[in-house]
N, C-alpha and C positions, 0 to 999 in steps of 0.2 A: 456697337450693335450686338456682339456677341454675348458680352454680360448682361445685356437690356433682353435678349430674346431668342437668348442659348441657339442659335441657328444651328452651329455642327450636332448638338443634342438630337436637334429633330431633324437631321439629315438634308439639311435645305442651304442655300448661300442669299445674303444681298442681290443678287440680278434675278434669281426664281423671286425672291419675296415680292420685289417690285414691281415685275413683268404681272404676278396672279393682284397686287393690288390693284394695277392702273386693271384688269382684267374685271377684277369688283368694280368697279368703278365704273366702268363700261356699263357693264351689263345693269347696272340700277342709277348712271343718268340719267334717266326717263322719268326718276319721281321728282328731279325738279324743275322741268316741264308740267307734270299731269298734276302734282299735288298744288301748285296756286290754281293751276283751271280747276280744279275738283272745288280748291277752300273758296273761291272769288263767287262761287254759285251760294256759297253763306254768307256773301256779302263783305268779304274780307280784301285789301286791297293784293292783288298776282303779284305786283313788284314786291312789296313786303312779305308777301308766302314766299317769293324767290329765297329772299334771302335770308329767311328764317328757319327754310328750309336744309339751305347749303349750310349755316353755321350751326345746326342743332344736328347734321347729321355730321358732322366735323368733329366739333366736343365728344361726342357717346361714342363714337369710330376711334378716337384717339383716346380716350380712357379705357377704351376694352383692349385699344394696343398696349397702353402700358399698365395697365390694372392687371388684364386675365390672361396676356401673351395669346391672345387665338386671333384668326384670320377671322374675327367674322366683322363685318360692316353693320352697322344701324341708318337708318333716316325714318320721315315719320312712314307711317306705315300704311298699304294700301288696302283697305276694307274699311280698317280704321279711317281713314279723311272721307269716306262715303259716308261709314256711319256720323262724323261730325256734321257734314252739311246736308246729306239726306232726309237721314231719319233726326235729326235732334235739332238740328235748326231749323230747315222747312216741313218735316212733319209732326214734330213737337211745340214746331214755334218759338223757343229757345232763342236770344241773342245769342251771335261770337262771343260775346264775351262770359256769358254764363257757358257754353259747353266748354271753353275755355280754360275755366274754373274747372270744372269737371276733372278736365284732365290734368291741371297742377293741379289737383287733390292729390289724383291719384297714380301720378308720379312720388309724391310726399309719402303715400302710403305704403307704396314698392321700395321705397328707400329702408322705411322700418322694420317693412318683412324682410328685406337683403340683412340690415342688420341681425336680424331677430332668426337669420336661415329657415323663414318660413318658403321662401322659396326653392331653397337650396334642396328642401327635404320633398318638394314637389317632386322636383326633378328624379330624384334617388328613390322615389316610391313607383315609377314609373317600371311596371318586369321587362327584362332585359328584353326579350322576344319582341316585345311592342317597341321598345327603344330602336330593335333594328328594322322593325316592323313603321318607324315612324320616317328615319332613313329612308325608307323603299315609297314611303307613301307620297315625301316629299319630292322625289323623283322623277313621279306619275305626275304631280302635282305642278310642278313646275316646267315639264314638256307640254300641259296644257295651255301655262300660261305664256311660251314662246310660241304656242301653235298660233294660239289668239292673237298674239302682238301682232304677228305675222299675217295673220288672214288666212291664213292655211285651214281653221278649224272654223267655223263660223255660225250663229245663229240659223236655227233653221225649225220654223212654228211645229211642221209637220212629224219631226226626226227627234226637236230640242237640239242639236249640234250639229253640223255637216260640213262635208267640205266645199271649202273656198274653191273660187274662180285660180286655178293654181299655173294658167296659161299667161297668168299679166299682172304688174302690180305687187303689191310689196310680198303676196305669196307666192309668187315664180322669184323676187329676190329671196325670201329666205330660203326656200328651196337651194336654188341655185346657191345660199350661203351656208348652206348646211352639207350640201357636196362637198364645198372648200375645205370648212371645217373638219370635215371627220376624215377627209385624205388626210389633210395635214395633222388628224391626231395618230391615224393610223399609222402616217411614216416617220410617228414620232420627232415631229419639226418642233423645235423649242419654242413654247409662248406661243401653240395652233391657234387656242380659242382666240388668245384678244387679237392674232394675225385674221384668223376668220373674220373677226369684227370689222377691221380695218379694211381689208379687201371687200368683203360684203356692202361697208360704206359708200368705198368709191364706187364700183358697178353702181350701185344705186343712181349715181348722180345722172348719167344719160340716159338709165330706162321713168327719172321724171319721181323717184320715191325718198332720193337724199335732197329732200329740199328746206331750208331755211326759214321760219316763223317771216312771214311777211318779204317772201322771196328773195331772189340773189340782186337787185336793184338793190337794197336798202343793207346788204346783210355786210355787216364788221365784225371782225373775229374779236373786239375788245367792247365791251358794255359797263358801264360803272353802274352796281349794284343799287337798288332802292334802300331806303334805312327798314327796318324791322319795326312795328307797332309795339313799346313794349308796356309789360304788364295790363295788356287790355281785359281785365277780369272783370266778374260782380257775383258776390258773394251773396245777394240776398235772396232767393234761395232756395240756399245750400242745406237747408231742413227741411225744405219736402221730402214726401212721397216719391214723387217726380225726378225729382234731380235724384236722388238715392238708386232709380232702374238705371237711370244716364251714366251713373258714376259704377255703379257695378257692372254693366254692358264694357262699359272702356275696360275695367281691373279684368273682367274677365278674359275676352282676347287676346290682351296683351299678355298676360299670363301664358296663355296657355299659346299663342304663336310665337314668345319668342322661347319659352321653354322648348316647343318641338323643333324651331328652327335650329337652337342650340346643338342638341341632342342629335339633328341630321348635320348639319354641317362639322363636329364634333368626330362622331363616326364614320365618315367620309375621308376625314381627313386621317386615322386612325390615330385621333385623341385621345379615345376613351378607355377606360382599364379593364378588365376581366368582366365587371357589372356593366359595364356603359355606361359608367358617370366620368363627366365632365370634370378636367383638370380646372381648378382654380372658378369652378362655379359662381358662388357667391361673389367674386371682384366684377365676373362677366352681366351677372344681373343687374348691380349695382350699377354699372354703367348705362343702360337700360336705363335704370330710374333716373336717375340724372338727366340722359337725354330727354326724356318725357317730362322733367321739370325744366328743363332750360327750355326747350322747343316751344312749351307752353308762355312761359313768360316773355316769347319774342314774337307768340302768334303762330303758332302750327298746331296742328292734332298731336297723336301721340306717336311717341321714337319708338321702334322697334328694331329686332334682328331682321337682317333681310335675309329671304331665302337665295337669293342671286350672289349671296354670300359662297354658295358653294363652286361657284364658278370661277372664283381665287384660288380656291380649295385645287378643283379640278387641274388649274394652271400648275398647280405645284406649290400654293401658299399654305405654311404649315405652322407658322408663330404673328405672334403680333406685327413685329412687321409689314406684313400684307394688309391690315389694317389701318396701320399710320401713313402706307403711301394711299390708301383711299383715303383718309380722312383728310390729307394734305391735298389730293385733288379735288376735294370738296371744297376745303380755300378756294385754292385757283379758278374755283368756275365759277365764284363771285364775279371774278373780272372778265373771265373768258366764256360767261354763259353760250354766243350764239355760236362757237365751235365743237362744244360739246352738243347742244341743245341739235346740232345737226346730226347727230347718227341717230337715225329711222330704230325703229320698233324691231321692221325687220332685220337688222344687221346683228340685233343681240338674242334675237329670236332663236337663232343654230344654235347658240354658245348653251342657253337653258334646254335646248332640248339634248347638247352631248352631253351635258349635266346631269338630266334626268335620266339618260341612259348608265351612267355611273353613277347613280346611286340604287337604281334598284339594284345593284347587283345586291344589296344590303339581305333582301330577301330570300337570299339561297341559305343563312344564314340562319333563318325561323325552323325552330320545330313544329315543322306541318302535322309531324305523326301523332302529336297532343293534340286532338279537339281544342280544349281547353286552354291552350296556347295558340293553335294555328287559327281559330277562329276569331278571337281577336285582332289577333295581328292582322286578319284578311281585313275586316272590317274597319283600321286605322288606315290602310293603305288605301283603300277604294274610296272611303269617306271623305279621304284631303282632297281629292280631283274632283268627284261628284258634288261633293256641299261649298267646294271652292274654300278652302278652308283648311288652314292643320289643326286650328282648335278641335273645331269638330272630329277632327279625324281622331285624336285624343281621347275626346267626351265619349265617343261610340266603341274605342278600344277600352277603354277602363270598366264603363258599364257591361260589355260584353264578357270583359275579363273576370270581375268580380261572379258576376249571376253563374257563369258557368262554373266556377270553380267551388262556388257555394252549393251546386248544384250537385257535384259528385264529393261534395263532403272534402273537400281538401282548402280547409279556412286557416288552418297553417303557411298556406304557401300565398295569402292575402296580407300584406303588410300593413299596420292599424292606420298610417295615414291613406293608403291607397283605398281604404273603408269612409276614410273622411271624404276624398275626391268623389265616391261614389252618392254619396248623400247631397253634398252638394252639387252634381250634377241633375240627380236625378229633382232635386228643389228645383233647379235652375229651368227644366223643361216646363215642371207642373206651372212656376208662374210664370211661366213667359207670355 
C-alpha cells in the first residue's frame, strides 16, 4: 500500500483512507438507484443500468486509484443521464442506441486528447484565482444539491427556491442529520461524516424515510445483479448535423465538469502546487475516458468525476486509496444492492453540505482587490449553484476573465490557450 499510494508522503494511514472511501461511497450511492430510473425513461432496461452502472463506475474509480493516486471517484454522471434520455432521446427522438454511440465516440475522443494532453493543457490554462474560485463554487454548489436531496430547499413558482416543510420528513431528518454531523466534526470524532451518515440512516428508519424499494415485506440485503446490455450501438448516423450537436453537448460537459470537479476536489484536499495544477493530471483524465468508454459499451451515459468526491476528501482521504476502496464497493453492491440502495437522500445530504462548507473556505484565498480577478472568480462561484452546473460556472469565469482583462489592456497575463477557451465558448452560446 505504501509504495502503490505513498500514504506517509501525504500524511494519511490505511484506516483514514478507507473510512473517507466507504465515505465516497456513501455519499454517491444514490446514482445507482436514480441513474436506471433516469436511463429506463429512454427505454433502457433499470436491472442492466444497475449494473452497468456499479461496473463502469468501479473500473474508472479504480484506474484513477492506481493510474493518478487521488481520492476522487467517477460513475456516470448526473445532468449528463438527463441529458441522454431527456433532451436526445425523447426530444430529439434519437434511439438508446444512437445516443449511446454518441458517447462511445466521445469517450474515444477524450482518450486521444488525454493522449495528445489537450486536456491536460485545459486544465493549466484555467488562472489560479478561478481555480480556487472553482473550489469555492463547487461548495456552494454541492450544499445545494444536499439541501435538495434533503427537501430542505425546494421548488417554489413564486420565489424559484424555498424552503421545505423542515417540521417532517426527510427535511427534519437531514436537519436533524446535519446537527450530528457537525457536532461530531467539531469534536473532531474520527470518520464524523460517514458516522453522520450511518446514524442519520438509522433515525430515519422510525420517522418512515429509511425505507426500502418495495418496502421491508420483500426487502434482502443480497440481490444477484441483472447482466449489462453490451455494445447496444448504431452508428448510422453518425454524419449528421444532428448527431455532431449530440456528440459535442456530451464532449462538452464532460470536459468541463470533470476538469472543475478535479481541480475542487484537488484543492480541497491540498493537492495542487503553487499554480493549482493537478498532480498526475493526464493519468486522472484518462481514466475519465475509459470509464465513459466502458460505461458505454455496457449501456450507461457518460462516466465522470463526482463532486461527492470531496466528502472522502473531507473524511481525510488524500491518495488513491480512497478511490479503490470506493471502487471495490461498487463491486460489492452488485450483490448487496438493496442495503446500500437503503440510505435515503437525506442521510447523505448533511455530509455534502459540511462539504460545501469546507470548500468555500477556498475563497478567502481570491484576490478580491483585482476587479479583473475578483470578478471572475465571483461569477464561477455563483454560476455553479444558480445554472446547476460547474461547466457553466467555468464558461462564465473564463468569458469574464478574458473581456476584462482585455479590457484594461493586460493581454499578457491571458494565456493563448485560455484565448482558445474563450472562442469556443463564446461559438458555443452564438449556436446553441
Amino acid at each position: 500500500m505504501e509504495k502503490l499510494f505513498q500514504l506517509q508522503a501525504h500524511k494519511t494511514n490505511v484506516r483514514t483512507e478507507i473510512i473517507a472511501g466507504l465515505t465516497t461511497f456513501l455519499a454517491m450511492a444514490y446514482i445507482l438507484a436514480v441513474n436506471p430510473l433516469i436511463l429506463s425513461d429512454a427505454g433502457l432496461n433499470p436491472g442492466s443500468v444497475f449494473t452497468a452502472t456499479a461496473l463502469s463506475a468501479a473500473v474508472a474509480t479504480l484506474m484513477m486509484a492506481v493510474l493518478a493516486n487521488l481520492p476522487v471517484a467517477l460513475a456516470p454522471g448526473m445532468g449528463l443521464n438527463a441529458f441522454f434520455t431527456y433532451t436526445v432521446v425523447i426530444g430529439m427522438k434519437y434511439s438508446p442506441a444512437m445516443a449511446l454511440t454518441a458517447v462511445f465516440l466521445e469517450g474515444l475522443l477524450f482518450i486521444l486528447l488525454s493522449f495528445f494532453n489537450v486536456r491536460e493543457a485545459i486544465v493549466e490554462s484555467i488562472p489560479i484565482n478561478l481555480k480556487k474560485a472553482v473550489a469555492a463554487g463547487i461548495g456552494l454548489f454541492i450544499t445545494l444539491i444536499g439541501m435538495k436531496n434533503a427537501e430542505i430547499i425546494v421548488d417554489n413558482p413564486a420565489t424559484l427556491v424555498g424552503l421545505g416543510t423542515v417540521t417532517s420528513g426527510p427535511a427534519l431528518l437531514g436537519i436533524i442529520g446535519l446537527v450530528i454531523t457537525a457536532v461530531l466534526y467539531v469534536l473532531h470524532i474520527p470518520g464524523s461524516i460517514l458516522l453522520g451518515i450511518l446514524i442519520t440512516t438509522v433515525i430515519g428508519i422510525p420517522m418512515g424515510v429509511t425505507v426500502p424499494f418495495g418496502g421491508w415485506e420483500n426487502w434482502s440485503i443480497v440481490s444477484a445483479p441483472a447482466a449489462p446490455i453490451f455494445w447496444n450501438f448504431d452508428f448510422s448516423n453518425i454524419l449528421s448535423f444532428q448527431f455532431f450537436t449530440v456528440f459535442f453537448s456530451f464532449l462538452f460537459v464532460d470536459i468541463f465538469d470533470t476538469v472543475g470537479t478535479l481541480v475542487g476536489v484537488s484543492n480541497r484536499a491540498g493537492l495542487t502546487d503553487k499554480n493549482g495544477n493537478i498532480p498526475r493530471v493526464k493519468q486522472a483524465l484518462l481514466s475519465d475516458a475509459v470509464g465513459t468508454v466502458f460505461g458505454a459499451m455496457l449501456g450507461t451515459s457518460t462516466v465522470t468525476s463526482f463532486v461527492e468526491s470531496t466528502s472522502g476528501v473531507a473524511a481525510g482521504g488524500r491518495t488513491g486509496l480512497t478511490a479503490l476502496t470506493t471502487g471495490v464497493f461498487f463491486l460489492i453492491a452488485l450483490v448487496f444492492s438493496p442495503l446500500f440502495l437503503l440510505i435515503p437522500s437525506a442521510a447523505t445530504a448533511p455530509a455534502l453540505i459540511i462539504v460545501g462548507f469546507l470548500m468555500l473556505s477556498a475563497a478567502a484565498e481570491i484576490d478580491f482587490t483585482d476587479p479583473t480577478e475578483g470578478i471572475p472568480a465571483f461569477l464561477t462561484i455563483v454560476m455553479m449553484p444558480f445554472a446547476y452546473s460547474i461547466a457553466e460556472g467555468i464558461v462564465y469565469g473564463i468569458l469574464s476573465y478574458v473581456i476584462l482583462k482585455a479590457a484594461t489592456g493586460k493581454f499578457k497575463q491571458i494565456p493563448i490557450v485560455t484565448w482558445v477557451l474563450f472562442i469556443i465558448f463564446i461559438l458555443r452560446i452564438v449556436l446553441h
